[in-house]
C-alpha positions as CSV (number, residue, x, y, z in Angstrom):
1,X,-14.8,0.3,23.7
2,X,-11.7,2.4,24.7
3,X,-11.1,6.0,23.2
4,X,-8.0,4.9,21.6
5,X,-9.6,2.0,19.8
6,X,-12.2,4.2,18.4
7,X,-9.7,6.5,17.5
8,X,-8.3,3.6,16.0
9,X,-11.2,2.8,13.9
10,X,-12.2,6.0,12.8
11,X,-8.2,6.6,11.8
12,X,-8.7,3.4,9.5
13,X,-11.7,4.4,8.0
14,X,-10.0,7.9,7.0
15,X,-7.3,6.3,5.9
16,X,-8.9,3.8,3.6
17,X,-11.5,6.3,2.3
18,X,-8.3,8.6,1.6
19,X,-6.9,5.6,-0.5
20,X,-9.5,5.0,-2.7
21,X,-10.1,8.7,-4.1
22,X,-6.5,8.7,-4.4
23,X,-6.7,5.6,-6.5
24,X,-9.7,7.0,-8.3
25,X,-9.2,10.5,-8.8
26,X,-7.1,11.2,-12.0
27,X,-5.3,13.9,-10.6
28,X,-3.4,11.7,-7.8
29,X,-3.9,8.3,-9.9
30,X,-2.5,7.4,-13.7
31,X,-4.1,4.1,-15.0
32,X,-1.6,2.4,-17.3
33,X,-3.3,-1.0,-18.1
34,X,-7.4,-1.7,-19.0
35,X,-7.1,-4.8,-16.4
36,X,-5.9,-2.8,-13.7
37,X,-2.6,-1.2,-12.6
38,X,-1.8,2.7,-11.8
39,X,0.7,4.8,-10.2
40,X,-1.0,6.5,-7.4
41,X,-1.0,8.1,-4.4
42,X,-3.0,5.7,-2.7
43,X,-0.8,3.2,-0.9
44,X,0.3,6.4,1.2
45,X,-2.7,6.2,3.4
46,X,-2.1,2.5,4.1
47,X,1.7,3.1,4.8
48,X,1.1,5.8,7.0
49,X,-1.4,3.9,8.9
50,X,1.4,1.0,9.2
51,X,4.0,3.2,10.6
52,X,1.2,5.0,13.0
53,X,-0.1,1.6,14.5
54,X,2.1,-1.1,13.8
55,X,1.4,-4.2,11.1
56,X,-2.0,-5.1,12.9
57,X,-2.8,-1.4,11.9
58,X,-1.4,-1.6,8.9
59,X,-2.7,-4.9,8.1
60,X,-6.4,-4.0,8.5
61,X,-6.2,-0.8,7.1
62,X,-5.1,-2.3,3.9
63,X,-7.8,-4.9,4.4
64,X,-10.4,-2.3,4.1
65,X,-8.5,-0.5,1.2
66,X,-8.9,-4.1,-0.6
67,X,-12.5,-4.3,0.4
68,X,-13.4,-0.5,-1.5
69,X,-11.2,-1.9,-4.4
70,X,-13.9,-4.5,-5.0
71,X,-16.4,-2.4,-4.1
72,X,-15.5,0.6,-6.6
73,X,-13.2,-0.6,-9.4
74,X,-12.1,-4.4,-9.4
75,X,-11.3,-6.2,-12.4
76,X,-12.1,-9.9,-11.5
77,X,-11.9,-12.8,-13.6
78,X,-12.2,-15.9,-10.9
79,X,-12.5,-15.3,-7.3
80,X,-9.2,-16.5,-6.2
81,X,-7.5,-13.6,-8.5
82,X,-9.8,-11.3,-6.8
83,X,-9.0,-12.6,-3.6
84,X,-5.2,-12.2,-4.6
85,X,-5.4,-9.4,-6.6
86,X,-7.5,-7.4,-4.2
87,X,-7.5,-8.7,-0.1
88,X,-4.1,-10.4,-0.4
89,X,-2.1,-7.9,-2.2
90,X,-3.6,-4.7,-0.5
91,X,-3.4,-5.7,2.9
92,X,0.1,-7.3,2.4
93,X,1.0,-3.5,2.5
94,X,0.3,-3.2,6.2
95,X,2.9,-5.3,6.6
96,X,5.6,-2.3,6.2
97,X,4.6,-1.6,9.5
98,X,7.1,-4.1,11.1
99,X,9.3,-1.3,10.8
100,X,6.5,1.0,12.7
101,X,9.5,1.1,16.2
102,X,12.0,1.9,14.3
103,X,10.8,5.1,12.3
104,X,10.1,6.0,15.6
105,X,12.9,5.1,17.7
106,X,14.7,7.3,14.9
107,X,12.5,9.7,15.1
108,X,13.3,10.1,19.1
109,X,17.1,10.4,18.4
110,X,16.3,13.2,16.0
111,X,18.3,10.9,12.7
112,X,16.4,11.7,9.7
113,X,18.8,9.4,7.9
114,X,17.4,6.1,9.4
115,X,14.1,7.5,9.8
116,X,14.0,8.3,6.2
117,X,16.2,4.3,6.1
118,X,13.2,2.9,7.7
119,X,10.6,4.2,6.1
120,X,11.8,3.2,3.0
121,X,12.5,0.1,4.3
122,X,8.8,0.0,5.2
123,X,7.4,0.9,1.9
124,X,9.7,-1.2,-0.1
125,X,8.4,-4.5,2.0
126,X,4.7,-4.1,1.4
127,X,5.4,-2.9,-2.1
128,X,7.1,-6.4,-2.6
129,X,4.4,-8.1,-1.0
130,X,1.6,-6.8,-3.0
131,X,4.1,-6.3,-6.3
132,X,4.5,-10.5,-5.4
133,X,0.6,-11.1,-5.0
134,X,0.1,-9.0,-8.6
135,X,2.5,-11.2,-10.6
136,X,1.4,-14.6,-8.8
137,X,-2.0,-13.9,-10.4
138,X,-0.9,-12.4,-13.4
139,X,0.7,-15.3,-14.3
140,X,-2.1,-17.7,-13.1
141,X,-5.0,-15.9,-14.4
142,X,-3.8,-13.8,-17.0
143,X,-1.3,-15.8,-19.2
144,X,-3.7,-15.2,-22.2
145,X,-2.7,-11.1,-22.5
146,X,0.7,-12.1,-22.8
147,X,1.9,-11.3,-26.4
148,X,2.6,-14.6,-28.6
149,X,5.9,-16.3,-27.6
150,X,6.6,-14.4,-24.8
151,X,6.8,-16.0,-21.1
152,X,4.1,-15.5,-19.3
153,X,5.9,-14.5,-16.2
154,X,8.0,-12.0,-17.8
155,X,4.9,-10.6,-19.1
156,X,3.7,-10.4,-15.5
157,X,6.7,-9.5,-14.2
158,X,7.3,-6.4,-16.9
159,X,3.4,-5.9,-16.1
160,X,3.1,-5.3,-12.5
161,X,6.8,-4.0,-12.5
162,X,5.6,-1.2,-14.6
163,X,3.0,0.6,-12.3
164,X,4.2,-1.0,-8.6
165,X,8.0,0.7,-8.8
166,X,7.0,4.3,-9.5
167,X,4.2,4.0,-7.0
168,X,6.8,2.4,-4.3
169,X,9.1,5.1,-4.8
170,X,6.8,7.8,-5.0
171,X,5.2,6.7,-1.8
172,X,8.5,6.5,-0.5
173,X,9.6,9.8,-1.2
174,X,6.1,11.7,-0.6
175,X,5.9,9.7,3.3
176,X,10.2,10.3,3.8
177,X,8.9,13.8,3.2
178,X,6.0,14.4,4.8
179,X,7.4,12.3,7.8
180,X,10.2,14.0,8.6
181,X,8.6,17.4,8.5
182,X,5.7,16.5,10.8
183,X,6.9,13.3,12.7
184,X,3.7,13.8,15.3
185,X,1.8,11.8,12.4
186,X,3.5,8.8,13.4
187,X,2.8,9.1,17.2
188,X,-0.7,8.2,18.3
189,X,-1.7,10.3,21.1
190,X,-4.3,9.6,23.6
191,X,-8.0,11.4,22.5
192,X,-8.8,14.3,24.5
């Protein structure tokens, strides 16, 4: 096994550990709803591991974020909702990494603009991956917590809308940030 793949590995591992206390710490993580749903730090790990290494890097990272989910707080009600809620929806974020050249590319011609355009790009497609795996179940599995004579998937929509935005943007704004002050944590360097 090459020294980049472990670094690889041992990168995702970080990353999806970091997730997960930044789902489940209060301090980074504000529960809104009983059945799940919080605005958190968390998807910051997976993002940045999406703009580091691509969607494949992205993609598993999120995977493993999904599989600690399960692991340390799922609510499930039928396996194909925790299959939705929890391997679908969180490693649909890795997909923000398509835009992994680009921030970088941008990065090498020193324009914050479309590096802080691509990232946000980035962030807003995995957001509406998950936000659309969230609301598919919602309204499969959880049509009974919507209130008397209201649609069900408004009441998913309104639901999942409710933690997934503020968490998008912040993640948006905290990676812009944090990206465009320290770009070398997009650039994966050979292990010495």
């Amino acid at each position: 096994m090459g020294n980049k793949r472990i670094q690889f590995l041992i990168e995702t591992a970080m990353c999806s550990a970091l997730a997960i206390i930044l789902d489940t710490v209060p301090f980074f993580s504000f529960k809104l709803w009983a059945q799940g749903g919080s605005v958190s730090f968390a998807m910051i790990p997976v993002f940045l591991m999406a703009f580091r290494w691509g969607w494949k890097g992205g993609l598993a990272n999120g995977l493993m974020f999904g599989i600690l989910q399960v692991v340390t707080q799922a609510y499930i009600v039928h396996p194909v909702q925790g299959f939705i809620d929890y391997f679908f929806a969180f490693t649909a974020l890795g997909f923000a990494g398509v835009f992994s050249n680009k921030i970088k590319q941008a990065f090498a011609a020193g324009n914050n603009k479309k590096t802080i355009l691509y990232i946000s790009l980035g962030v807003l497609l995995g957001s509406a991956l998950r936000f659309l795996a969230h609301f598919t179940a919602g309204i499969i599995f959880f049509a009974e917590f919507a209130p008397k004579g209201q649609p069900v998937a408004l009441y998913s929509l309104v639901y999942n809308a409710s933690y997934m935005v503020p968490a998008a943007i912040l993640s948006a704004v905290i990676l812009s940030f944090m990206l465009t002050t320290s770009p070398r944590l997009v650039r994966v360097t050979k292990p010495a």
